[in-house]
C-alpha positions as CSV (number, residue, x, y, z in Angstrom):
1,X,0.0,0.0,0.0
2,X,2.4,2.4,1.0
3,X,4.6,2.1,-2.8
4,X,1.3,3.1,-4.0
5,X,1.0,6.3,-2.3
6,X,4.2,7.2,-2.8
7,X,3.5,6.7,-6.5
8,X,0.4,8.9,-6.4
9,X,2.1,11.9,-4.1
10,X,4.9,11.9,-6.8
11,X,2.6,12.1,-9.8
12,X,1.0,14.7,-7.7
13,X,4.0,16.6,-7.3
14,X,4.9,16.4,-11.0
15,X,1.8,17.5,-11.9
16,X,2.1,20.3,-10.0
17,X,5.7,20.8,-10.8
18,X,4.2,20.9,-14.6
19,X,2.0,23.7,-14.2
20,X,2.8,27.4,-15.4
21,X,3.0,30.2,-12.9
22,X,0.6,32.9,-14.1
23,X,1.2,35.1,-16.8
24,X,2.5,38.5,-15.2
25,X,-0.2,41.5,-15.9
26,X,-0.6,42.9,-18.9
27,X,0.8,46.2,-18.7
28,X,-1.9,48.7,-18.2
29,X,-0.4,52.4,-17.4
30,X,-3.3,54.1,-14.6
31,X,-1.9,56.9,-15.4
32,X,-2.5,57.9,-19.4
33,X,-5.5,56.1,-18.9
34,X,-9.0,57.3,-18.7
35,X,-11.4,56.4,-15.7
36,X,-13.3,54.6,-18.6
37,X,-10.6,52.8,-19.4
38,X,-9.5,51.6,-16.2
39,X,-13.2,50.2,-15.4
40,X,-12.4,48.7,-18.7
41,X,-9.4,47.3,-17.5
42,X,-10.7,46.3,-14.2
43,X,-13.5,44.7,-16.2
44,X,-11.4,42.6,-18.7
45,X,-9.2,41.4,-15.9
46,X,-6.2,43.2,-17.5
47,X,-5.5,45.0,-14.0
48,X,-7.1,44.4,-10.4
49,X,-8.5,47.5,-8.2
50,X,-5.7,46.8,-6.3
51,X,-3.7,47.4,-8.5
52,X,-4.4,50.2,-9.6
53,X,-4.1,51.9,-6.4
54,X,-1.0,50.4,-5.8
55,X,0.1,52.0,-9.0
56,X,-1.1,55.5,-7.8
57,X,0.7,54.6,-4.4
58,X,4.2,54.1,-6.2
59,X,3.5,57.0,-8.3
60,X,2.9,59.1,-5.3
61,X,6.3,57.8,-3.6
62,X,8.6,58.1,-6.5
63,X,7.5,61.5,-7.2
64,X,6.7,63.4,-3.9
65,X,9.0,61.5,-1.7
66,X,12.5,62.0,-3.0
67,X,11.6,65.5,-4.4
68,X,10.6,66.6,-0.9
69,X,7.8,68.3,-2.1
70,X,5.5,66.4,0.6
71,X,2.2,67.5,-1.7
72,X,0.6,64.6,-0.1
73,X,1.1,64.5,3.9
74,X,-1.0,61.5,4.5
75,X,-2.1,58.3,2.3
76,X,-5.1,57.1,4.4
77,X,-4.7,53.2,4.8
């Protein structure tokens, strides 16, 4: 009995093994786009809500944080 499991749980973990990570996200740039076009986005699964905030979020901190501009004070979590 136990040759047998072993046999499955290895099949299993080929299996597995076999499979393809998913594909990265399309790129979809937040910020040339259109609110239109990011419901579009969201929509088609091209991009998650998520995402796109964590877009806006790294936009904000490459821009205002090593400028030291500090035009926005608080990012409300």
């Amino acid at each position: 009995m136990r040759p047998v499991i072993a046999r499955v749980l290895s099949l299993g973990i080929l299996a597995l093994g076999a499979c393809e990570p998913a594909p990265p996200a399309r790129d979809f740039d937040v910020v040339e786009a259109t609110i239109a076009e990011i419901q579009a986005a969201i929509e088609d699964g091209r991009i998650t809500c998520v995402g796109v905030v964590d877009a806006y979020l790294a936009r904000i901190t490459a821009y205002d944080k090593p400028s030291g501009l500090n035009a926005i004070t608080v990012v409300n979590p």
